[in-house]
C-alpha positions in Angstrom: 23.0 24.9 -24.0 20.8 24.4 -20.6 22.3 21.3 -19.5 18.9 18.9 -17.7 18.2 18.4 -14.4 16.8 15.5 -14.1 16.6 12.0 -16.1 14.5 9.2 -15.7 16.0 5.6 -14.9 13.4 3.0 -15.1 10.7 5.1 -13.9 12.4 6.6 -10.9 13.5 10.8 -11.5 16.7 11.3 -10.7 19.4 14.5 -10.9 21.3 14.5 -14.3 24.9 14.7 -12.2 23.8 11.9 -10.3 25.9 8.6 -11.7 23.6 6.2 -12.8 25.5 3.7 -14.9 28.5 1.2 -14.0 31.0 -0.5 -15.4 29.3 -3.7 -16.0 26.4 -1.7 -18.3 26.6 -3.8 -21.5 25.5 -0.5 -23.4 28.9 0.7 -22.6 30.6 -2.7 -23.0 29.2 -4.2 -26.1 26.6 -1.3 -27.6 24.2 -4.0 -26.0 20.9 -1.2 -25.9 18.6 0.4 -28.8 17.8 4.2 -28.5 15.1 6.5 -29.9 15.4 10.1 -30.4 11.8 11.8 -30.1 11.1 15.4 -31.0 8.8 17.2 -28.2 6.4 20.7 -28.3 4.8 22.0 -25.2 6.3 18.7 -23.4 4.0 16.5 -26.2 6.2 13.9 -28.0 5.6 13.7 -31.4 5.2 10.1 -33.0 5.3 8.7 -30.0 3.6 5.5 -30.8 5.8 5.0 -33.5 8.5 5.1 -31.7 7.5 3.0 -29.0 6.1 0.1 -31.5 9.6 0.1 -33.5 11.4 0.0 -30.0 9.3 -3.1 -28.9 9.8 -4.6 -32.5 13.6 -4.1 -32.2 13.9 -5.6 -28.9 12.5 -8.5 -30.2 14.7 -8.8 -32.8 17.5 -8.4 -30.2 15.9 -10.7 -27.8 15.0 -8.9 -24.8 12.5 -9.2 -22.5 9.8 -6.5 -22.9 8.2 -5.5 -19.8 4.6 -5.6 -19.4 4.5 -2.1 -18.5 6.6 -0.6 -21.1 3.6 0.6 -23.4 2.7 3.8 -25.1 0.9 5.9 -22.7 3.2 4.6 -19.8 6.2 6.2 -21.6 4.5 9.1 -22.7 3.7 10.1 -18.8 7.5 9.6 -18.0 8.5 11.7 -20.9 5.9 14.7 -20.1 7.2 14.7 -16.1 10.7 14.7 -17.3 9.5 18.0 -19.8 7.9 19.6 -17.2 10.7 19.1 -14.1 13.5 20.1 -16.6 10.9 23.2 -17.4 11.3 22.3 -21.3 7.8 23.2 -22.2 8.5 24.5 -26.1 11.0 22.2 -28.3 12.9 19.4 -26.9 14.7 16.4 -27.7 13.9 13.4 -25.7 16.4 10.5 -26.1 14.7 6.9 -24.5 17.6 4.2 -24.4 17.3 0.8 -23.9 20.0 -1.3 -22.6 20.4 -5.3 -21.5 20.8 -5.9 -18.0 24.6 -6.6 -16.7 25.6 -10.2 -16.6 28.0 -12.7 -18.9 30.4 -11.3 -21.7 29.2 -11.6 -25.2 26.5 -14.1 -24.4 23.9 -12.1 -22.0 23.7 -13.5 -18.9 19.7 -12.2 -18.7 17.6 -10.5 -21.3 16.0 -8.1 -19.0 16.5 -4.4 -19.9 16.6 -0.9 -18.3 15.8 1.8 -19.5 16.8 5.8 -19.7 15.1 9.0 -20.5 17.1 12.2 -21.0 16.0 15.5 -22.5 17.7 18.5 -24.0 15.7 21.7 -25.3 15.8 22.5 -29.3 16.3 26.1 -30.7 12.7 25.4 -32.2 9.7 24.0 -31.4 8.6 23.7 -34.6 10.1 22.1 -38.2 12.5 25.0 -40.0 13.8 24.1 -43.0 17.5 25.2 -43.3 18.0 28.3 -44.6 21.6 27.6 -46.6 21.8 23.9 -48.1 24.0 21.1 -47.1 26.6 20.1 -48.5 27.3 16.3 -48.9 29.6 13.7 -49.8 30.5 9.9 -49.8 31.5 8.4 -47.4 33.5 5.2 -48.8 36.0 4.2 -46.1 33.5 2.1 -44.3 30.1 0.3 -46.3 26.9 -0.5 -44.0 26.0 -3.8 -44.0 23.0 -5.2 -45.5 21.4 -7.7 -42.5 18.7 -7.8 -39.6 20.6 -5.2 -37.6 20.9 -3.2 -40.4 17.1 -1.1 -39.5 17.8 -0.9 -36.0 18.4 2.3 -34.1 21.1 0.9 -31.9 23.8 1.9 -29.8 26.9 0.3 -32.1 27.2 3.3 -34.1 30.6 3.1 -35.2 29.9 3.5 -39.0 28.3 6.7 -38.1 30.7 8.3 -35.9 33.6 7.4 -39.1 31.2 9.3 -41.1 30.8 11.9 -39.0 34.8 12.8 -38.4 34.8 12.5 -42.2 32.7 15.1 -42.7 34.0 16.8 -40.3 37.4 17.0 -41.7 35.9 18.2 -45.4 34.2 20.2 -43.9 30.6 19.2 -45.2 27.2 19.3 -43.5 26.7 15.5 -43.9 28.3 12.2 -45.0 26.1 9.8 -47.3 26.8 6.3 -46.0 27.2 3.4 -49.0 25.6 0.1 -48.2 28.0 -3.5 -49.0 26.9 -3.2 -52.6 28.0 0.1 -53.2 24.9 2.0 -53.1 23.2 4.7 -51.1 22.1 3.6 -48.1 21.5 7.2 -46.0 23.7 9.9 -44.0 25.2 10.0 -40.7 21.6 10.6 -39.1 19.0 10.9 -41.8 17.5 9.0 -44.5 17.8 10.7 -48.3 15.3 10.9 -50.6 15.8 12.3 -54.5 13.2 14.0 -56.8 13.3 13.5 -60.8 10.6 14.9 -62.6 8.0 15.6 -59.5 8.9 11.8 -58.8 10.5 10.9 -55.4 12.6 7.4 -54.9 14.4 6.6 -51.4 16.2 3.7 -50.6 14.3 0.7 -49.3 14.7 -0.9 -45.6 16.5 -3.9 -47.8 18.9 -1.5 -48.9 20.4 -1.2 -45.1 18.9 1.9 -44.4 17.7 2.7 -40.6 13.5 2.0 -40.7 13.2 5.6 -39.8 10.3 7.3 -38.1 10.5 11.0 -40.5 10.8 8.7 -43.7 7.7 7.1 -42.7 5.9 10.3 -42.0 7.4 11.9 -44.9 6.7 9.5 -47.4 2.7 9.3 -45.8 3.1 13.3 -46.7 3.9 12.7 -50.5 1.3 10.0 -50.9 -1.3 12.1 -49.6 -0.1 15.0 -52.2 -0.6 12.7 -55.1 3.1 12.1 -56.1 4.6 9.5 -57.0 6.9 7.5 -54.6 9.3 4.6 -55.0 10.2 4.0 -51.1 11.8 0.4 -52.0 14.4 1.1 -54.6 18.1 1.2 -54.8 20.2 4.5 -55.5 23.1 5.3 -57.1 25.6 7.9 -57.2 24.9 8.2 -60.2 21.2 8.5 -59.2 22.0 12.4 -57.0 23.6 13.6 -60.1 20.8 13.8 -62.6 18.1 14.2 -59.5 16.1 17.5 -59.3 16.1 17.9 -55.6 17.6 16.1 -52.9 16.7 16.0 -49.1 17.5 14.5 -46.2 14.5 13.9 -43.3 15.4 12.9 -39.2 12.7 13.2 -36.4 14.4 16.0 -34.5 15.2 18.5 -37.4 12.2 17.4 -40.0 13.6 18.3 -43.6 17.3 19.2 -44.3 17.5 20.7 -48.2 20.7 19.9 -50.1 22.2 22.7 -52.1 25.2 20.5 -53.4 26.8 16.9 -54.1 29.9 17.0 -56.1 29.3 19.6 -58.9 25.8 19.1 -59.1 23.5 21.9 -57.4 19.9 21.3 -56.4 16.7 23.2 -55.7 14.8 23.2 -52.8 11.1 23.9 -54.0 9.6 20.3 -52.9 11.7 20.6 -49.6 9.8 23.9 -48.8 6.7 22.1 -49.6 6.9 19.1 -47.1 8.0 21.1 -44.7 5.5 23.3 -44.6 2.6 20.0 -45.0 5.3 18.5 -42.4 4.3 20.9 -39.4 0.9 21.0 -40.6 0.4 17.2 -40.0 2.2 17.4 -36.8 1.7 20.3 -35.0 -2.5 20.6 -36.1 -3.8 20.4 -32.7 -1.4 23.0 -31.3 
């Protein structure tokens, strides 16, 4: 993969081998920073304001100091001159991170921020659905929390990263995280959704789930189809087994079908559907 040449710290380009970050960053000390993951087409970022409003409303949370520049169109110039100088002009992953200022241990000695803007280019620049289905299974080593962090894209990613050598190790496409009560929270980087009878149900934000950007979109999508959606409920395991369809949604790769949980074997129909209304909604005006 074409590694970037350059990567934007606080508004200033610099080159990607360049160090930028010390030992005192409290991202790398104490997972002290947030971080989107935006997709990009012809160096336009997709969702953009939604990703900028749920960083703002998750720095909050945190406690940081929001500058008064850090709005919409100001990161979406930074993210179209990083496109352009790293010559990404189809699809591209942008990651923005946001990180406290060095200073004290666990108490921050300021709340100020920086922030940091990489990009990577994609295979495509559109939504493909997967062309074999995922495999998946639970992960029940480690169970998510249920609190105020529990939405936020952060650093501290732990949880995942357990998830992730699991499924690594069975050898599986993805790992479906269990929230404190035992039930379905979402997978290593996506939320899940289930279909039963041309009705869809996903796990709501109190279940511990991340307050994803593609569930948002995606659940708009089925609303506007006239189907029926329960986006605040709670899921079993027992839930995927009797489920028509299940699918897993994340900004960068859109819709990811799943063939097969256990023993049970799904169909991809609906999947196929959304994607297709997916890249309609998102890529209109290309």
């Amino acid at each position: 993969m074409q590694i970037s040449k350059y990567i934007c710290l606080n508004g200033d380009f610099l080159k990607s081998d360049q160090p930028v970050i010390n030992s005192n960053n409290r991202a790398f000390k104490y997972g002290d920073a947030l971080f989107e993951t935006i997709h990009a087409n012809g160096t336009e970022p997709q969702f953009l304001e939604l990703h900028v409003n749920r960083l703002i409303k998750s720095m909050k949370v945190l406690k940081m100091n929001i500058p008064e520049t850090f709005k919409f169109e100001y990161c979406r110039r930074l993210i179209i001159n990083i496109l352009n100088k790293n010559r990404q002009l189809q699809g591209a992953r942008i990651r923005l991170t946001i990180f406290r200022n060095p200073g004290g241990l666990y108490a921050p000695s300021t709340n100020e921020i920086s922030f940091l803007i990489e990009s990577s280019p994609l295979e495509y620049d559109k939504y493909m659905l997967n062309i074999k289905g995922y495999a998946v299974e639970i992960y029940q080593d480690i169970l998510k929390p249920i609190n105020v962090l529990s939405n936020l894209k952060s650093t501290n990613s732990l949880v995942f990263i357990m998830a992730g050598i699991y499924k690594n190790e069975k050898n599986l496409d993805d790992s479906i995280i269990l929230n404190e009560k035992q039930r379905i929270a979402e997978c290593t980087g996506s939320n899940i959704f289930i279909v039963k009878d041309l009705k869809f149900f996903t796990p709501g934000l109190n279940e511990g789930c991340l307050d994803g950007i593609m569930r948002y979109k995606v659940i708009q999508i089925i609303k506007s189809l006239g189907y029926f959606i329960n986006d605040n409920c709670s899921l079993t395991i027992q839930d995927l087994l009797t489920a028509d369809e299940l699918f897993l949604t994340n900004v960068i790769t859109g819709i990811r079908w799943v063939v097969a949980f256990r023993q049970k074997r799904y169909y991809n129909k609906i999947s196929k559907l959304l994607i297709q209304k997916l890249n309609e909604v998102t890529f209109s005006n290309y």
